[in-house]
C-alpha positions as CSV (number, residue, x, y, z in Angstrom):
1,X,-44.7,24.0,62.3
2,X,-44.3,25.1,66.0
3,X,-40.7,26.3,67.2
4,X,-40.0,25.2,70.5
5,X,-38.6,27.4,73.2
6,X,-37.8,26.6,77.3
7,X,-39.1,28.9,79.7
8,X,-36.9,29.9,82.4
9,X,-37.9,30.3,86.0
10,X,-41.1,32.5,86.5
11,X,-42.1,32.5,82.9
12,X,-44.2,29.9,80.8
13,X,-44.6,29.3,77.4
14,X,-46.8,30.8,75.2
15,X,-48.2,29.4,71.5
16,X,-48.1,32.3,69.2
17,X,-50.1,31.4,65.6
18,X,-49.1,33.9,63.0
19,X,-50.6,34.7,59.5
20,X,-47.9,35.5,57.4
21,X,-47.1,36.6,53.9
22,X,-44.1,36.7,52.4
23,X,-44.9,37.3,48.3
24,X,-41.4,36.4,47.0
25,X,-41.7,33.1,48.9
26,X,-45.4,32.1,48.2
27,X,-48.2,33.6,46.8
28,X,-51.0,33.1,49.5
29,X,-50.9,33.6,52.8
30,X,-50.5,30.6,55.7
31,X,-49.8,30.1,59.1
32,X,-47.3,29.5,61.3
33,X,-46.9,28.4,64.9
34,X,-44.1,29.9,67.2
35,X,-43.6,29.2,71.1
36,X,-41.9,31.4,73.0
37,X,-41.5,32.5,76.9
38,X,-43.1,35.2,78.2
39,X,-43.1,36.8,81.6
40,X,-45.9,37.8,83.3
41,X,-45.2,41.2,82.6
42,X,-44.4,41.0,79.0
43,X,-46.5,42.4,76.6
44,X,-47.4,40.9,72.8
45,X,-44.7,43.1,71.2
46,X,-42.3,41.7,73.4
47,X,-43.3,38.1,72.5
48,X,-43.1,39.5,69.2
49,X,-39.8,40.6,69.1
50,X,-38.4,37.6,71.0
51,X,-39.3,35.2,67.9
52,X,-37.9,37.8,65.4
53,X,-34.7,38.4,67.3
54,X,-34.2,34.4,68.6
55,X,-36.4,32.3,66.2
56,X,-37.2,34.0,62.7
57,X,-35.8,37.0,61.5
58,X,-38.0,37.1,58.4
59,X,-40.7,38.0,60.4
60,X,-42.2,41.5,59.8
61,X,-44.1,43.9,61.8
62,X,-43.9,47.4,62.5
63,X,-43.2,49.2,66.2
64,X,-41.5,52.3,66.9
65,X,-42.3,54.0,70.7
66,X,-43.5,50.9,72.8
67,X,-45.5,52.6,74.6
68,X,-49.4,53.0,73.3
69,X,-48.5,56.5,71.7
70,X,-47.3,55.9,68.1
71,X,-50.0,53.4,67.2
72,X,-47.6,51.6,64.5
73,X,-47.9,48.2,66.4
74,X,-52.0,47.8,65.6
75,X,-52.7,44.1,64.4
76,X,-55.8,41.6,65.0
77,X,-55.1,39.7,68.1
78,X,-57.5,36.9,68.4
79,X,-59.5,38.1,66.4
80,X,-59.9,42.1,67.6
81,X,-57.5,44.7,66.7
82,X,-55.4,45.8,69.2
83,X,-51.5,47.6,70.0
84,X,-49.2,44.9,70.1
85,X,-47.6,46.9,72.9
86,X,-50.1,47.4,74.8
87,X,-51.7,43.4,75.2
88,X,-50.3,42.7,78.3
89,X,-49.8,38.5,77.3
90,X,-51.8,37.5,81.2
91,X,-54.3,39.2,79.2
92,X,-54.4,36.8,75.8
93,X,-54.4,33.1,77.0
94,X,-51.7,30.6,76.5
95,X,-52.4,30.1,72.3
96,X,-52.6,33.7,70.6
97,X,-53.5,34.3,67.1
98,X,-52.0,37.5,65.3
99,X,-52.7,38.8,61.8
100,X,-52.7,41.7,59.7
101,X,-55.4,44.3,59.9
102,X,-58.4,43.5,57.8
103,X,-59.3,46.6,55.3
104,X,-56.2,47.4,54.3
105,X,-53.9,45.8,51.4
106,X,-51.0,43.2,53.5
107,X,-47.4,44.2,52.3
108,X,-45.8,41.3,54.8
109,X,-46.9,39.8,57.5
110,X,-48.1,41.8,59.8
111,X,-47.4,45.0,57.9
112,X,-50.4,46.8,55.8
113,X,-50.2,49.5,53.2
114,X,-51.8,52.5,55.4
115,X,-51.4,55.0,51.9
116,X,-55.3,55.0,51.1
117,X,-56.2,55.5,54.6
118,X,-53.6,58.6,54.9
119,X,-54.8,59.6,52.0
120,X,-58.5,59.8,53.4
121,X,-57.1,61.6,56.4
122,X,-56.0,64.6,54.3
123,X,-59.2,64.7,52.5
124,X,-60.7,66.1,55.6
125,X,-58.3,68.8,55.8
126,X,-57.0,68.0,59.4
127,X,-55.1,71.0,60.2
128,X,-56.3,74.5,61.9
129,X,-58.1,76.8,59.1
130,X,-58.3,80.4,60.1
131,X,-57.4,83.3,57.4
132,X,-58.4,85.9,60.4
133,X,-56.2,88.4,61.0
134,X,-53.9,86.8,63.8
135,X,-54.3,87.7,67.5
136,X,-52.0,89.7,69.9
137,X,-51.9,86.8,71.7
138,X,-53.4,83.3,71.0
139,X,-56.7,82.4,70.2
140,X,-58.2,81.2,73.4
141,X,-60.9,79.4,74.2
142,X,-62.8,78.7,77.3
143,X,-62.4,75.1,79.2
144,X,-66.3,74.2,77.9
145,X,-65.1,75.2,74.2
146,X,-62.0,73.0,74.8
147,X,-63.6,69.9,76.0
148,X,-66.2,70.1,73.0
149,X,-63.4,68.1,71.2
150,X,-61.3,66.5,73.7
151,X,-62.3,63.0,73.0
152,X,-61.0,63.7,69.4
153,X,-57.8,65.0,69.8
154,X,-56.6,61.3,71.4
155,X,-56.5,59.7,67.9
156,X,-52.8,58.6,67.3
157,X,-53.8,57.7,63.8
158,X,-53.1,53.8,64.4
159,X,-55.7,52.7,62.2
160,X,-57.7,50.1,64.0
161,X,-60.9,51.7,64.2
162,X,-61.0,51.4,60.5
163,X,-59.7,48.0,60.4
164,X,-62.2,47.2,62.6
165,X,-65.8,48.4,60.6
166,X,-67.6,45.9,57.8
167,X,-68.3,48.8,56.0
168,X,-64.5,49.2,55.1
169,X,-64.3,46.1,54.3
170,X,-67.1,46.5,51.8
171,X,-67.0,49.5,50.3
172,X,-62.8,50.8,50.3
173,X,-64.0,54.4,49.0
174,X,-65.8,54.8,52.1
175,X,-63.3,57.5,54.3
176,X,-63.7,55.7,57.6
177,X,-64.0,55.9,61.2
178,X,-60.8,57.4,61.8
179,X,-60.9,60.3,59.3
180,X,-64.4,61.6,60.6
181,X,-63.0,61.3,64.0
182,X,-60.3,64.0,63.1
183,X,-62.5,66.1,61.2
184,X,-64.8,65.7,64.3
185,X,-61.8,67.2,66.1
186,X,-61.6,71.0,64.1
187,X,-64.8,71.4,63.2
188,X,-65.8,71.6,66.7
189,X,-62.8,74.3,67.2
190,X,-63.7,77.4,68.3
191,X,-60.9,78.7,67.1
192,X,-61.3,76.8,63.3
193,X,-63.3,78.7,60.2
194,X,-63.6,75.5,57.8
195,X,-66.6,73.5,59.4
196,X,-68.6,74.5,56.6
197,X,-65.9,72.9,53.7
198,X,-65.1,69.7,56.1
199,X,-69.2,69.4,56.9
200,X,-69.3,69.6,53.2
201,X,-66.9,66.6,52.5
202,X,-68.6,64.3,55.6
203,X,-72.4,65.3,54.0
204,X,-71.0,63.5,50.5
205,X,-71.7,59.7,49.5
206,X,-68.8,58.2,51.0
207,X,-68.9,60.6,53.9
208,X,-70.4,59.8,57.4
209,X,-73.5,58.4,55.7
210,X,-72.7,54.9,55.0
211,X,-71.5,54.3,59.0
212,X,-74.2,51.7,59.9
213,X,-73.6,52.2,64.1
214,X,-72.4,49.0,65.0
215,X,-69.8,50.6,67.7
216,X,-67.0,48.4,66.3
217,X,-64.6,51.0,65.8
218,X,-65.4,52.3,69.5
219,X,-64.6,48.9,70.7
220,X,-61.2,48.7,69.0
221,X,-59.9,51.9,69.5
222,X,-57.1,51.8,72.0
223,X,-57.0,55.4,73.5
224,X,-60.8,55.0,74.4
225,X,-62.3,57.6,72.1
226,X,-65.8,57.3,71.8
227,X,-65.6,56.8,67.9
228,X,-69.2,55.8,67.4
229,X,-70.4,58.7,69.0
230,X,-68.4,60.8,67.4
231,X,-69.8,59.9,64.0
232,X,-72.8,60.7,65.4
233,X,-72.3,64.3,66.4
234,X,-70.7,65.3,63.2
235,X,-74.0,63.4,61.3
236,X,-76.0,66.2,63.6
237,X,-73.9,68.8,62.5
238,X,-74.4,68.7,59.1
239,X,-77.9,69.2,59.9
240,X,-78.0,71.6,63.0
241,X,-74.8,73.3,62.3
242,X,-72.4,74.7,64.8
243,X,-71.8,77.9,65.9
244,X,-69.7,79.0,62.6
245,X,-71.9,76.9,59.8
246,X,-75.7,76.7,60.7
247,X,-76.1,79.1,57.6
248,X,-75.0,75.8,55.5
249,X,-77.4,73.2,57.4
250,X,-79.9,73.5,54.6
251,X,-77.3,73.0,51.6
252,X,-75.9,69.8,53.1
253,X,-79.5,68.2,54.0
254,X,-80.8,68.6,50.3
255,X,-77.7,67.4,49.4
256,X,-77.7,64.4,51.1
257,X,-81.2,63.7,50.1
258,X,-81.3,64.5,46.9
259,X,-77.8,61.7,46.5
260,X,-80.3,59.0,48.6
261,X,-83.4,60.1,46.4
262,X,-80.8,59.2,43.3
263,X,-80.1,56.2,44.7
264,X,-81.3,52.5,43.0
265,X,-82.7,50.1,45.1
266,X,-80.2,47.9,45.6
267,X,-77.6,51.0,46.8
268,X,-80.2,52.2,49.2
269,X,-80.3,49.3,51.4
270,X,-76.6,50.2,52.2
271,X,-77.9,53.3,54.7
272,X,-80.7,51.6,56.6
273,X,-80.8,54.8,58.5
274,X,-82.4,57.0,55.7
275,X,-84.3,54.1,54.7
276,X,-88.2,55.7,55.7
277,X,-86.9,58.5,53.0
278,X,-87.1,56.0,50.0
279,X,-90.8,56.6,49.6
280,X,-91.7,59.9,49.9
281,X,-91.0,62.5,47.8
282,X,-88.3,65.3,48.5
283,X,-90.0,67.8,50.4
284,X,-91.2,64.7,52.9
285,X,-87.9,63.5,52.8
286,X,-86.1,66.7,53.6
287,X,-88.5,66.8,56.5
288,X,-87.8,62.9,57.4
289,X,-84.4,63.3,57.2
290,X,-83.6,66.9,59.3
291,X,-86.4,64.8,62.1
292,X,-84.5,61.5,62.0
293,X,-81.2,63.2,63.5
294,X,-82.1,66.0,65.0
295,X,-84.3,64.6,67.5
């Protein structure tokens, strides 16, 4: 049922339909249809908070800075996910539609439990490793060595890259976008010494492997980060190496083939990109597989 609301001069009203979920009330999901004013100005969280603060108070989302940098505010906005506080509503249309997150398990609302992915994002050790002996000074690096992983280092952990990719949605083990995107971010460190352990982790079954390259997660990411790409690079790595790990190239390639070679039938079809290895045998498939993403 819509709630009605009067714009004042300069603004117009806006239809916003909601998903909620609200398990001590009802134990499915439904929809429910706000109008509010907005500004031109205004953007989604702001509608947002004007039907919790004036209409329902029951309704539950989470926001914290305001200002694209937290990334507590992602949701699907019509349909793609997106900072609430970011969506300028000129930019949305006169009837929205706001829901939780796909991928991840819906506490209330708009709110998703985010344990499982944080819990993927430690996996991948995202934190400096160095046991060297510390410097006088810091460990610098050159401006080239910097920008290796620039694009990286923008993640603000929001979450909508994953939310974003089928292959979530399919398979939960699977680590996700946002995970390889901060391993992406130290093992390209100059400064870091545990490529090798974190190249190990992303060669593994639910490691970089099951991405199928369908740039979803690039599209959704709000700070711009080339996610897709990303993927991409740390898929080469394991293979080519970097500068601290090309001694463990070989390991992680008969690793990775020898998992695919294991693989039944129906399994196999979930990596289309190794697919020319199911018929050779392993020395042709080590070969396959080190050509397929190297060239």
């Amino acid at each position: 049922m819509a709630r009605n609301a009067q714009a004042p001069h300069g603004a117009r009203i806006a239809e916003i339909k909601i998903r909620r979920y609200q398990p001590e009330q009802a134990p499915e999901a439904y929809w429910q249809t706000f109008q509010v004013a907005v500004e031109p100005n205004d953007r989604l969280l702001d509608a947002l908070n004007r039907i919790k603060w004036e209409q329902d108070g029951t309704l539950t989302y989470r926001r914290s800075c305001a200002h694209g940098v937290c990334g507590s505010d992602a949701m699907r906005v019509n349909g793609r996910n997106r900072l609430a506080c970011k969506l300028l509503m000129a930019d949305v249309g006169q009837r929205v539609t706001v829901e939780a997150m796909l991928g991840y398990p819906v506490i209330r609302d708009l709110v998703v439990d985010m344990d499982q992915f944080f819990a993927k994002y430690e996996k991948v050790k995202p934190y400096l490793i160095n046991d060297e002996p510390a410097p006088r000074t810091e460990r610098l690096q050159t401006p080239e060595e910097r920008a290796r992983y620039d694009d990286s280092t923008k993640c603000i952990l929001c979450g909508a890259c994953t939310g974003s990719c089928p292959q979530v949605w399919a398979n939960p083990r699977w680590i996700g976008p946002a995970s390889i995107v901060n391993a992406h971010r130290f093992i390209f460190d100059s400064r870091d010494r545990g490529s090798a352990e974190r190249l190990s982790i992303m060669s593994g079954y639910d490691g970089v492997w099951p991405c199928k390259t369908i740039f979803n997660c690039t599209e959704a990411c709000p700070r711009g980060i080339r996610v897709t790409d990303t993927i991409e690079q740390v898929k080469r790595a394991i293979l080519q190496g970097t500068n601290e790990t090309s001694h463990e190239v070989s390991s992680c390639s008969s690793y990775v083939v020898d998992v695919f070679g294991a693989m039944p039938p129906h399994e196999r079809s979930a990596w289309p990109s190794l697919a020319p290895l199911a018929t050779a045998g392993r020395g042709d498939r080590l070969a396959r597989f080190t050509q397929r993403f190297t060239e």
